[in-house]
C-alpha beads as a LAMMPS data file, in Angstrom:
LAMMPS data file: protein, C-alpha beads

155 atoms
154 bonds

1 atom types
1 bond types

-500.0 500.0 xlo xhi
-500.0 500.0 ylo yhi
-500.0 500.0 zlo zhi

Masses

1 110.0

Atoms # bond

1 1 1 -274.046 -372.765 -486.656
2 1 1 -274.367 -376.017 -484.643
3 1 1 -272.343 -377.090 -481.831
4 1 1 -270.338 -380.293 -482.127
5 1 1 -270.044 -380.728 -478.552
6 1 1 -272.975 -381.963 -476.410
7 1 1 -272.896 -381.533 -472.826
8 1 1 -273.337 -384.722 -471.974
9 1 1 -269.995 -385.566 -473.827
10 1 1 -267.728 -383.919 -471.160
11 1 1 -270.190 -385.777 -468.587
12 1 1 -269.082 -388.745 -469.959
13 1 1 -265.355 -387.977 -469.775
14 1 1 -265.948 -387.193 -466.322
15 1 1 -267.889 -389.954 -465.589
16 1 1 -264.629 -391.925 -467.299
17 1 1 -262.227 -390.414 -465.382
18 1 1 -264.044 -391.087 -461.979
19 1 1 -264.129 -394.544 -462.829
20 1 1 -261.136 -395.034 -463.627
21 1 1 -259.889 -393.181 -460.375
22 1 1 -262.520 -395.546 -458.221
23 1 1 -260.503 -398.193 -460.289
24 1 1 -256.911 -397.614 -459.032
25 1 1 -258.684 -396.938 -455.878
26 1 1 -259.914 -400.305 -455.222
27 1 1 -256.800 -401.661 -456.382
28 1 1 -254.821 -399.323 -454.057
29 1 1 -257.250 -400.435 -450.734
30 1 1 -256.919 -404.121 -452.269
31 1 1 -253.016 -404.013 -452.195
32 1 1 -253.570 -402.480 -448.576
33 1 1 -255.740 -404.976 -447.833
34 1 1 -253.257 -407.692 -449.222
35 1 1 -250.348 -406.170 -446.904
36 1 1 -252.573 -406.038 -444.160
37 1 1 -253.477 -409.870 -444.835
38 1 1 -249.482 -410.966 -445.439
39 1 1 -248.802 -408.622 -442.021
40 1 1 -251.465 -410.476 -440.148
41 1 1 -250.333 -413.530 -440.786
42 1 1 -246.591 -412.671 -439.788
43 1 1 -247.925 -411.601 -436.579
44 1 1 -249.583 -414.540 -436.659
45 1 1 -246.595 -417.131 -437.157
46 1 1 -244.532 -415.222 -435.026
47 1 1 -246.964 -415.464 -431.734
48 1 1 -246.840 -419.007 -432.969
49 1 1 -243.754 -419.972 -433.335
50 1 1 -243.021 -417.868 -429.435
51 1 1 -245.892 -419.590 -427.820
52 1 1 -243.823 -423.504 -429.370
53 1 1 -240.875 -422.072 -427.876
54 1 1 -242.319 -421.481 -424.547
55 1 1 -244.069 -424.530 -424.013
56 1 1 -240.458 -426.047 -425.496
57 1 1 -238.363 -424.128 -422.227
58 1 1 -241.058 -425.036 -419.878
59 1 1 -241.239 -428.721 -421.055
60 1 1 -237.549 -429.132 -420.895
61 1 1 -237.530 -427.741 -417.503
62 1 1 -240.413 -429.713 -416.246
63 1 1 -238.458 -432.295 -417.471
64 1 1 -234.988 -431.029 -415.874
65 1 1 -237.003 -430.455 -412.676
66 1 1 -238.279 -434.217 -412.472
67 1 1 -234.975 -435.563 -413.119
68 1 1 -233.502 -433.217 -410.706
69 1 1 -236.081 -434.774 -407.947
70 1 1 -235.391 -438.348 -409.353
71 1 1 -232.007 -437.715 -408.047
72 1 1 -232.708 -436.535 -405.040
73 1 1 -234.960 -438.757 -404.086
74 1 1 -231.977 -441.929 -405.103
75 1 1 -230.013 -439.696 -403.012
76 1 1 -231.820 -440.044 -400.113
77 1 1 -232.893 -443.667 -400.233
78 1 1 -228.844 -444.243 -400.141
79 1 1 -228.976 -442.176 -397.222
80 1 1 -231.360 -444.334 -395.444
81 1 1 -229.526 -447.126 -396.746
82 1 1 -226.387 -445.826 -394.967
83 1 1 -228.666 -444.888 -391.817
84 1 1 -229.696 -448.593 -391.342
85 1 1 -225.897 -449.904 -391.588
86 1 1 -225.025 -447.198 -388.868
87 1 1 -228.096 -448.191 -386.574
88 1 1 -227.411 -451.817 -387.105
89 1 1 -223.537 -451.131 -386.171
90 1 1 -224.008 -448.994 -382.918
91 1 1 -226.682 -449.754 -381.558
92 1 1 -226.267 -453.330 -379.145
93 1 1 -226.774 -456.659 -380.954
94 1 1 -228.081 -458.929 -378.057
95 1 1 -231.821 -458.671 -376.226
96 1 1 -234.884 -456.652 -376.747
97 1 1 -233.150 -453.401 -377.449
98 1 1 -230.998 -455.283 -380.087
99 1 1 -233.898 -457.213 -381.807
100 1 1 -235.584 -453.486 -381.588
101 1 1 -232.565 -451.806 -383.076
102 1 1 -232.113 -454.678 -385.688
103 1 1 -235.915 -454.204 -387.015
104 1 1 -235.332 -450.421 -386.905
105 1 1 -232.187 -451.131 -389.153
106 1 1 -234.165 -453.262 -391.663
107 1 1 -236.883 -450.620 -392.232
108 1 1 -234.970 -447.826 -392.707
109 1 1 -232.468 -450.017 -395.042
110 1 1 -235.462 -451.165 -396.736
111 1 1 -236.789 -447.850 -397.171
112 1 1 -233.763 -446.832 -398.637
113 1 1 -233.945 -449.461 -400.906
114 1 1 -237.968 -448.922 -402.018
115 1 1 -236.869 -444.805 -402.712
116 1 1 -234.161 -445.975 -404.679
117 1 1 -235.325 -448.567 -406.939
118 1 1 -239.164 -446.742 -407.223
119 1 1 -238.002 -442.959 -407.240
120 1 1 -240.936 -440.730 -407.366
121 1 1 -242.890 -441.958 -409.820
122 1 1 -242.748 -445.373 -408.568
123 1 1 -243.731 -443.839 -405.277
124 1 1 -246.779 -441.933 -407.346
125 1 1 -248.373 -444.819 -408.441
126 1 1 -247.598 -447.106 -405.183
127 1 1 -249.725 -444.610 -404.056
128 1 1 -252.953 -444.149 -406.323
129 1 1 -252.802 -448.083 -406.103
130 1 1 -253.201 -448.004 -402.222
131 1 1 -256.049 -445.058 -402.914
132 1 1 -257.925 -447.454 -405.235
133 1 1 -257.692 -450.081 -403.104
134 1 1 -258.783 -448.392 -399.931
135 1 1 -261.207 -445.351 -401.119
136 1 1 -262.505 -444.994 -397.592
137 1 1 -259.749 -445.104 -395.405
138 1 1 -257.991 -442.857 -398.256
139 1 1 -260.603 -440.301 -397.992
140 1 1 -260.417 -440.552 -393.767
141 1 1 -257.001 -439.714 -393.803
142 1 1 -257.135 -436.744 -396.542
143 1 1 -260.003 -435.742 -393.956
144 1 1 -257.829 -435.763 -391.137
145 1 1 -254.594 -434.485 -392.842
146 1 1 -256.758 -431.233 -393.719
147 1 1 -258.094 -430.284 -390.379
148 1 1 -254.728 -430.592 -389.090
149 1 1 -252.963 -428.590 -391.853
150 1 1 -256.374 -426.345 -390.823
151 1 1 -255.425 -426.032 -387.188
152 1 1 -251.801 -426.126 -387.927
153 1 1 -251.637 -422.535 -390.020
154 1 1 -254.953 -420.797 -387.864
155 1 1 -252.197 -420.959 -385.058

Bonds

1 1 1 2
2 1 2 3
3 1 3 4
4 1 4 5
5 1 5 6
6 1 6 7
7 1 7 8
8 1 8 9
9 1 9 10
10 1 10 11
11 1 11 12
12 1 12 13
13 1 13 14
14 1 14 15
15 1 15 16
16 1 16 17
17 1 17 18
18 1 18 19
19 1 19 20
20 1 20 21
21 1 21 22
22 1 22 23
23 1 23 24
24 1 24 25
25 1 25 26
26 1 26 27
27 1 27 28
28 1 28 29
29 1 29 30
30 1 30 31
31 1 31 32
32 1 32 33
33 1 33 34
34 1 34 35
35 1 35 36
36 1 36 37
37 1 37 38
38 1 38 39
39 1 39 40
40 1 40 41
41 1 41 42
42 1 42 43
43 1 43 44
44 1 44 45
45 1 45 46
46 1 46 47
47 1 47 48
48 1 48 49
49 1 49 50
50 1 50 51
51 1 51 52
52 1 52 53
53 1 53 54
54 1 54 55
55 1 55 56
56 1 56 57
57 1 57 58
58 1 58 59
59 1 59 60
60 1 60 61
61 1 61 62
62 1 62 63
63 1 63 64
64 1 64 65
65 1 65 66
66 1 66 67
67 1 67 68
68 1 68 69
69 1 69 70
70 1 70 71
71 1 71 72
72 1 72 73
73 1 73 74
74 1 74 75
75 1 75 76
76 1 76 77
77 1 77 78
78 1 78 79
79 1 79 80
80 1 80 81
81 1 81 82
82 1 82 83
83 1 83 84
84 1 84 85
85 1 85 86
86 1 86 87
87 1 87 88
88 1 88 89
89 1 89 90
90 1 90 91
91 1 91 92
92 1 92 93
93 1 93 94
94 1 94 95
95 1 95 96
96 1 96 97
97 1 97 98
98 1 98 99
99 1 99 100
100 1 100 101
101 1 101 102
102 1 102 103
103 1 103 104
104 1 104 105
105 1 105 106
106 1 106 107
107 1 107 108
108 1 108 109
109 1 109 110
110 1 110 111
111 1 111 112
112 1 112 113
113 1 113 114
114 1 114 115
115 1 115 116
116 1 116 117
117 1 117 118
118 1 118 119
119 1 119 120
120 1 120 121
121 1 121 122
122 1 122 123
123 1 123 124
124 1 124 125
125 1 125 126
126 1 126 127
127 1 127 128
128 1 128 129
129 1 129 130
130 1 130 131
131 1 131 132
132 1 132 133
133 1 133 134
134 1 134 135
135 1 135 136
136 1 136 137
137 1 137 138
138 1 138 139
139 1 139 140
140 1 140 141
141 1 141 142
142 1 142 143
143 1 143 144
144 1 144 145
145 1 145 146
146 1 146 147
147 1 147 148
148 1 148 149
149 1 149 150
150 1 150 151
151 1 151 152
152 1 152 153
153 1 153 154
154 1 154 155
């Protein structure tokens, strides 16, 4: 009486079975893995496409912001403008106090002017001209301006 089945045979079956369950389970942790991947990169595009549309709002209001100052800034060299006709009109015409009042009227009209036709940019660049031009006396005045701001706000 032999036996047909050998022990090992059932091993083997086992061993089959096993690998094929290690099988769908690297192809269940690979589709995981996959989701994970496609999820990722959704969270991904999304944080991207926010972060575009907050620079976006905050560039267009940077931008609304400096043409908002643009305007005020024509605005008030009109003023000026206006502020020089009124000097020049009641303040007297003849003598010292006239020649006086009739310089006083020309700067301030021609201030008017410069804010009007430079704006703040204009302005801006006037400036860092003048600083290039004049590093030391730039840097003595910045000096100066800070130690009174200094004393200014320790009152």
């Amino acid at each position: 009486m032999a036996n047909t089945s050998h022990p090992m045979g059932n091993k083997g079956g086992a061993a089959g079975d096993a690998g094929k369950m290690a099988d769908k389970a690297k192809d269940a942790a690979g589709g995981v893995m996959d989701k994970a991947k496609d999820m990722a990169s959704g969270v991904a595009d999304k944080a991207s496409d926010m972060a575009h549309n907050v620079a976006d709002k905050a560039r267009d209001f940077a931008s609304g912001a400096g043409h908002r100052a643009e305007d005020l800034t024509h605005r008030a060299g009109s003023g000026m403008e206006s502020l020089g006709g009124a000097i020049r009109d009641h303040l007297p015409q003849g003598g010292t106090a006239g020649q006086v009042a009739g310089r006083v009227a020309d700067n301030v009209e021609s201030a008017g002017r410069y804010l009007q036709e430079e704006g703040i940019s204009g302005m801006a660049d006037d400036l860092t001209d003048l600083v290039r031009r004049n590093p030391i006396p730039a840097l003595l005045v910045g000096i100066g301006l800070g130690y009174l701001i200094a004393r200014a706000t320790r009152s």
